[in-house]
N, C-alpha and C positions, 0 to 999 in steps of 0.2 A: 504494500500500500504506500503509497508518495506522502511524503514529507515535508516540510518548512522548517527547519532547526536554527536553534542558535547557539554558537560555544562561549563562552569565555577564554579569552587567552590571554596567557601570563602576564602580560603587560596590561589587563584589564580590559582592551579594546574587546570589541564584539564582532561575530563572524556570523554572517547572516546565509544558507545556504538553502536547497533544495536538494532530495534525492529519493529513491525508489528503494533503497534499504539502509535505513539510518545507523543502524549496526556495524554495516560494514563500511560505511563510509564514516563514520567517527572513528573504527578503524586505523583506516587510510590518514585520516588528520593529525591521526597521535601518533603516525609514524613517518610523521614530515609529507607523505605523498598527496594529501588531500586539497592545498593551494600553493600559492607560492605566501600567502598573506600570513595563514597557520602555521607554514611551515618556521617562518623566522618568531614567531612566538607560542612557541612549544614552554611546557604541555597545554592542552586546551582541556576545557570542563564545558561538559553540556550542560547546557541553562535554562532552556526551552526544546520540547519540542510539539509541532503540531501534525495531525492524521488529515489527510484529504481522501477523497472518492477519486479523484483524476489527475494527472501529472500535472495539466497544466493551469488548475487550481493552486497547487503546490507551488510551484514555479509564479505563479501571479502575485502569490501571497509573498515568498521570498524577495520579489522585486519592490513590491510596496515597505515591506518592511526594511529593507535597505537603506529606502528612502529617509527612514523616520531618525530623528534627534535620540540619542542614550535616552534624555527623558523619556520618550513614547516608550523605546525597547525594553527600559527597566519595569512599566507599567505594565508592559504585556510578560514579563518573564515573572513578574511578581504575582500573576494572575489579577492585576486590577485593566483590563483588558477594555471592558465595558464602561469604563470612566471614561474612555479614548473618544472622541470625536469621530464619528464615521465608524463606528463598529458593528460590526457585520454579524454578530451571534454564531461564529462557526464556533464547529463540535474543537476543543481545546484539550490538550493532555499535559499537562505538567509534569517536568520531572518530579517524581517521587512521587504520585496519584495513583491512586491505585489503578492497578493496569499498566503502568511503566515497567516496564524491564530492565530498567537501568539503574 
C-alpha cells in the first residue's frame, strides 16, 4: 500500500518522501542509499507516517507536504493535523498507533 513519510534526520531537518513499501525504503535511508539529502544526515528517525488507497495520492500528498513550513510538519507529525488550514480528513497513522509496525 503507498505511503507519505516523514524522517527526522540528525541535524533535525525533515525529509518529506513517498513510497510503495515504507519498510524497505526506511531501509535504504538508514543505509545512506535512500537520497543524497539523508544520506549526508545519517541516522534518520521516522516521525510520521501516512496509508493511501493509490500511488499517486501518496505522491500528491508528499508534494504538498514538502511545501509546508517545520510549523505545519511539526503539526501534522504531532497529530494536531486538523488545526491545519485546508485539511482534508484523510485516514492518518502515526508512529507508535496502534497498527504501526514500527
Amino acid at each position: 500500500m503507498p505511503h507519505m513519510y516523514i524522517l527526522e534526520c540528525s541535524d533535525g531537518s525533515f525529509y518529506v518522501g513517498s513510497t510503495w513499501d515504507a519498510d524497505y525504503r526506511l531501509a535504504q535511508h538508514q543505509r545512506g542509499e535512500g537520497s543524497q539529502y539523508t544520506k549526508r544526515r545519517l541516522p534518520v528517525k521516522l516521525v510520521y507516517c501516512e496509508y493511501f488507497e493509490r500511488r499517486d495520492e501518496a505522491y500528491w500528498a508528499e508534494k504538498q507536504v514538502q511545501g509546508w513550513s517545520r510549523r505545519k510538519r511539526l503539526a501534522l507529525i504531532e497529530g494536531r493535523a486538523d488545526a491545519l488550514p485546508g485539511s482534508t480528513g484523510r485516514r492518518r497513522a502515526r508512529v507508535g498507533e496502534p497498527g504501526d509496525s514500527r
